[in-house]
Structure formats: structure tokens, C-alpha cells
C-alpha positions in Angstrom: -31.4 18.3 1.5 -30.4 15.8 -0.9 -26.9 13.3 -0.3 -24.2 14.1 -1.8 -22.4 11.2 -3.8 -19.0 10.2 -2.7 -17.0 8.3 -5.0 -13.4 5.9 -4.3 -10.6 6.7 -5.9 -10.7 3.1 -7.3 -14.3 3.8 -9.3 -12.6 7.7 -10.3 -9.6 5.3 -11.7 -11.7 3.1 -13.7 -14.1 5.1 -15.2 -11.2 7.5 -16.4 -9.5 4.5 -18.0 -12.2 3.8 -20.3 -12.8 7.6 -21.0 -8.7 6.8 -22.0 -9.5 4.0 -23.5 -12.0 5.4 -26.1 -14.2 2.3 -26.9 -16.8 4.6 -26.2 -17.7 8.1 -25.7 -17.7 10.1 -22.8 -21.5 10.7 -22.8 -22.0 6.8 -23.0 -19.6 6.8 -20.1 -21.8 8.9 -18.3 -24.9 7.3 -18.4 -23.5 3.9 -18.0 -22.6 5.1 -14.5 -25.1 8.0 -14.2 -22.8 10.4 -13.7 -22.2 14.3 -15.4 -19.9 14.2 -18.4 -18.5 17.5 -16.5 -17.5 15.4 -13.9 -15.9 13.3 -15.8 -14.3 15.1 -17.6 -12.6 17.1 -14.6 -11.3 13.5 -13.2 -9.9 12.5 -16.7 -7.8 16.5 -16.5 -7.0 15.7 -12.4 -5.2 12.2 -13.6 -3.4 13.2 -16.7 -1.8 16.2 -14.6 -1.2 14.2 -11.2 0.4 11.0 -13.7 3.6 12.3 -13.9 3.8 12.9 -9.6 3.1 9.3 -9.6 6.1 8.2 -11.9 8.6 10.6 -9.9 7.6 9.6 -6.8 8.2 5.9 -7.8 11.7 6.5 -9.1 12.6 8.8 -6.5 11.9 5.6 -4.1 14.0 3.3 -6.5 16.4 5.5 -6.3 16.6 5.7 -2.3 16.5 2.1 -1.9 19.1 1.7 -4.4 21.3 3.7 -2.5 20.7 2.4 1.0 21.4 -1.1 -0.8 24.5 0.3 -2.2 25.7 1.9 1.5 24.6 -1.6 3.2 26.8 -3.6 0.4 29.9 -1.2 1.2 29.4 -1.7 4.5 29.3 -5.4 4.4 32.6 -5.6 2.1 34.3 -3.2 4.8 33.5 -5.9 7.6 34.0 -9.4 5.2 37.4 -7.5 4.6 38.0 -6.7 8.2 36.9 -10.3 9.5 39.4 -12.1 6.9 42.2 -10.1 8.0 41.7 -10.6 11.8 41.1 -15.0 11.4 44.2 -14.1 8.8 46.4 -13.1 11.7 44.4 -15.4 14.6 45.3 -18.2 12.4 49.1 -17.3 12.0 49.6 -16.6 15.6 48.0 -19.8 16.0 50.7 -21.9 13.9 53.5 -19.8 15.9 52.4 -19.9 19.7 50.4 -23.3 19.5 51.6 -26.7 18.6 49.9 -28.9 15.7 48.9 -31.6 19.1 47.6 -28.3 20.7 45.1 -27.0 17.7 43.7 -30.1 17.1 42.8 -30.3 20.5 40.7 -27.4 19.5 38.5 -29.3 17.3 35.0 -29.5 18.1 33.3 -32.4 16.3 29.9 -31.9 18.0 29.6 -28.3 16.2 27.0 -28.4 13.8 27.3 -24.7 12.4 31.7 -25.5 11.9 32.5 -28.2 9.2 34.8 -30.1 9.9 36.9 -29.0 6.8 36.3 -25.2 8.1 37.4 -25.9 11.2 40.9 -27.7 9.8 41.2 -24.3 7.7 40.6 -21.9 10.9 43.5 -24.2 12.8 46.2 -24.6 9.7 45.7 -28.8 10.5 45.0 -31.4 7.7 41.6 -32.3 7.6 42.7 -36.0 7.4 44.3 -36.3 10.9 41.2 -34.4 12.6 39.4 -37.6 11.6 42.3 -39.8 13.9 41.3 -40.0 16.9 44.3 -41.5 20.2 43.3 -44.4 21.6 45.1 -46.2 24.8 46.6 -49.4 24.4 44.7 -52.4 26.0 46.1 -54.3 28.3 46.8 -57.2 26.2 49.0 -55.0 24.3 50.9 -53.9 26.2 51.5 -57.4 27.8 52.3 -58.6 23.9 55.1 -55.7 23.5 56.9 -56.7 27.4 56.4 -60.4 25.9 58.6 -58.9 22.4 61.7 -57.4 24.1 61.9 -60.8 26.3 61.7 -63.2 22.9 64.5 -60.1 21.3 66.5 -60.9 24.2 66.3 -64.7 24.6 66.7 -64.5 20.4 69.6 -62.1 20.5 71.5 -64.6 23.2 70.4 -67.5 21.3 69.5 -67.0 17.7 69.6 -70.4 17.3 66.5 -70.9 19.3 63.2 -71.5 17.5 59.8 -70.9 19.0 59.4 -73.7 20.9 62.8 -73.7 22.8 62.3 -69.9 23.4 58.4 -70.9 24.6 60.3 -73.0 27.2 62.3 -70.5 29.0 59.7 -68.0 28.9 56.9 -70.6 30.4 59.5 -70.9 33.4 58.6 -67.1 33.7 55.4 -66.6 32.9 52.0 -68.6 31.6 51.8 -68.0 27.7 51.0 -70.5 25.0 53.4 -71.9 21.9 51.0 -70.0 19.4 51.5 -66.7 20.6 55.0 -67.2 20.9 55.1 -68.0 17.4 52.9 -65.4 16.1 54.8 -62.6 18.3 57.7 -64.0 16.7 56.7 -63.7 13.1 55.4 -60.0 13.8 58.8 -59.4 15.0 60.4 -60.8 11.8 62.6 -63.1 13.6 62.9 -66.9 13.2 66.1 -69.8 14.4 69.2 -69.5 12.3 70.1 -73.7 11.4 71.3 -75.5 8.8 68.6 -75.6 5.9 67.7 -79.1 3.9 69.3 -78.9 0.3 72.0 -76.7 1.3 74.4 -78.1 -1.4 71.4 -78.7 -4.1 71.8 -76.4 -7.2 68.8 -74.2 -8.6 68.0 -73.5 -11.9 70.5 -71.4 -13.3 68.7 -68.0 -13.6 68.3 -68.3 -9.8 72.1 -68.7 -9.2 73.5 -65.0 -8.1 77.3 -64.7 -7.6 79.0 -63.5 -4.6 80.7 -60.3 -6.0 82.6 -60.0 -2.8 85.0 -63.1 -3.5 88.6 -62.5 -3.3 88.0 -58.6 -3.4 90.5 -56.3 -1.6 88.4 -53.7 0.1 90.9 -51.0 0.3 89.3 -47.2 0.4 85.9 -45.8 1.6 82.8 -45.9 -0.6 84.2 -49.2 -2.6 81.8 -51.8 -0.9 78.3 -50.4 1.1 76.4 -53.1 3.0 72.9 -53.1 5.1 71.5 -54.2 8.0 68.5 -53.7 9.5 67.7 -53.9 13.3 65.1 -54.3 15.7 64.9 -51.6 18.3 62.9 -51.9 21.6 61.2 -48.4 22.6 59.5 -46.9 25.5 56.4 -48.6 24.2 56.6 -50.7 21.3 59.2 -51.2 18.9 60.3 -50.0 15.7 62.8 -51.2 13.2 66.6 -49.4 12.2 67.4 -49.7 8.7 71.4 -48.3 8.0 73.6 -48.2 5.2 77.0 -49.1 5.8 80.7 -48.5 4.6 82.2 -51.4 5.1 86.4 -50.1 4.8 85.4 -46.8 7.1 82.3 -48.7 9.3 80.7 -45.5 8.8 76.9 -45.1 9.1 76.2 -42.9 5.6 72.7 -43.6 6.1 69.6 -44.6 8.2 66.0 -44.5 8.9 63.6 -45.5 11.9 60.0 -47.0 10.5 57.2 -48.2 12.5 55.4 -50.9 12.0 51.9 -52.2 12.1 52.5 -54.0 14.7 52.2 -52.5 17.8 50.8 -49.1 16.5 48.3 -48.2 18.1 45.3 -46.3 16.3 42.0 -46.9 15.3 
């Protein structure tokens, strides 16, 4: 009994497309391969009426993956939305239960998947003071500011003391050199009131400023204002008072506390 041929679908494909093709005709077709022009023939009428399956089937799968995208895109909206509402109301409740000390406590420098800018958005803080980190004061500076309300005490009893005569009493209290006296007294922005040199020595005349206060009658409130500004000892450190004065009333109409660089303590 003789075999009987069996053929891919692949060699049934290809052998149809050049029967489509017509470069040649089907009974050159047939004995290039050795095959029966009937045969052919019935492959060429089983493609042309199975082409039109193959084109519905493929958009009938674009179609069902276009709508499971479109179902999985809706579905992602619905929980983006739901997510931005709920670190919308985290973050306010945040703000109104939790001080600004307490949410940047929160910070988490060490996370690698959390910016540091997202982070400062997820607790309402500035990104800025994340960055600003409290350190203690060292020892020597806190010795320097207990050493600054002494000199403002000696000074305020005796403004008339420079650095050296206020360097004597505090040496009968405690070991400290003439240098640091001198340059804790200039942070402090103090120095001995005396007599200056040249007291009675005219400038040049562009440099000559009259005293508009001469022989005037201060007689009703917000005629003459005058300031002052004052250095205030803290709990630690010191800061410096600046006020605005009426001088007929000796009412305060204005003031403000400022720090300064000197003792602050950050990095």
C-alpha cells in the first residue's frame, strides 16, 4: 500500500501564494512541487473562503483587549482618585492634630523610594527646613554665653569699663584670657563709654548733622520718637530688643526681638 503524502500548513500556504501570485501557472506550480493541479486548486478555494475567519478573528481579539485595557484604565483612575483624596485628608488632619516640630520628625532621610521633596509635600513642611538638622550646643558654648551675661552685668554696672578692667574682675572668678574677653565683647556689641581724642575738632562740613532737638518744647505725643536698642539675656543665649519710643508719652509704639549669629546654634 503506497504512503500517503502529508503536507504542513506552511508548504499549503506557500504554494497557494504563488498560485495568488500568478508569475506562473498552476500547472508549472504543480510540477515544480510534484503535486496534482486538483490539489491545488482545492487549497487555493479552502484559503480564499477561510481568509475572511482569519481577519475576524483578529479584530474580534483587538477588540477584547481593547476593552479589557479600557476597564483596567477606569479602574486605575477610580483608585489614583481615591488615593489623592485620602493623602488629601491624611495631610490636613496632619497640619490640624500635629505640630510643624512633630511632622518633621516624621521625615525619613534614609528612604530611597520617598524624595525628599515628596516627603515635605506628604507633611505640609518646607522642603528647606527638612534639610536643618538640631544640633546641641558644645560645651564651650555654652561656657561663652554664662561668660556674656557676666561681661552685660559687670558692663551694665560699669559701662565705663573696657576689656581689660572687666578681664580683671572676671579673672578673680574664673580662668579666661584678655582675647576672649575682647572678642565676646565685640560679639556682644558693647565697648567702654570715655571721652574720645578730637572731641572739639570740626569735620568737613557735609559730615556736620545738627541736633534738631535743641531748644524744642516737647509738648504732645507723637511730636518726637526716639530708639534704643537692648541686649537681652535668655534661657540660653541672648538676643537683642529693638523699640521705638515716644518720648512726651514714654510709650513703647513699637518693637522687635532678633537673634543673632552669635550664639545660634545650627549647622
Amino acid at each position: 500500500m503506497e504512503k500517503r503524502n502529508r503536507y504542513t500548513a506552511e508548504f499549503k500556504t506557500k504554494v497557494v501564494l504563488e498560485v495568488l501570485r500568478e508569475e506562473q501557472t498552476l500547472n508549472q506550480i504543480a510540477g515544480k512541487y510534484e503535486l496534482n493541479p486538483q490539489m491545488i486548486s482545492q487549497w487555493k478555494r479552502q484559503f480564499l473562503e477561510d481568509a475572511p475567519s482569519v481577519f475576524e478573528h483578529k479584530n474580534s481579539g483587538e477588540r477584547k483587549l481593547k476593552k479589557e485595557l479600557e476597564e483596567k484604565e477606569s479602574n486605575y483612575q477610580k483608585i489614583v482618585g481615591q488615593l489623592s483624596y485620602e493623602i488629601d485628608w491624611l495631610k490636613k488632619n496632619l497640619v490640624l492634630n500635629n505640630s510643624k516640630e512633630e511632622r518633621m520628625a516624621m521625615y525619613e532621610p534614609e528612604d530611597k523610594r520617598l524624595s525628599t521633596t515628596h516627603q515635605a509635600d506628604l507633611l505640609s513642611v518646607n522642603r528647606s527646613s527638612l534639610y536643618q538638622r538640631p544640633r546641641k550646643p558644645s560645651q564651650r558654648e555654652l561656657e561663652s554665653i554664662q561668660i556674656m551675661h557676666r561681661i552685660d552685668e559687670i558692663y551694665t554696672d560699669h559701662p565705663y569699663y573696657g576689656y581689660r578692667r572687666i578681664h580683671a574682675v572676671l579673672q578673680k572668678e574664673m580662668s579666661i584670657g584678655k582675647n576672649r574677653v575682647l572678642s565676646l565683647m565685640r560679639r556682644m556689641g558693647i565697648y567702654a563709654i570715655y571721652p574720645k581724642r578730637n572731641l572739639s575738632k570740626r569735620y568737613q562740613k557735609q559730615y556736620i548733622h545738627p541736633y534738631l532737638l535743641r531748644n524744642l518744647p516737647i509738648r504732645h505725643k507723637h511730636q518726637v520718637w526716639s530708639v534704643d536698642i537692648t541686649y537681652v539675656r535668655m534661657g540660653v543665649g541672648f538676643m537683642y530688643l529693638f523699640a521705638i519710643i515716644d518720648l512726651y508719652t514714654r510709650y513703647i509704639i513699637d518693637y522687635e526681638l532678633s537673634s543673632p549669629k552669635f550664639p545660634v546654634f545650627c549647622n
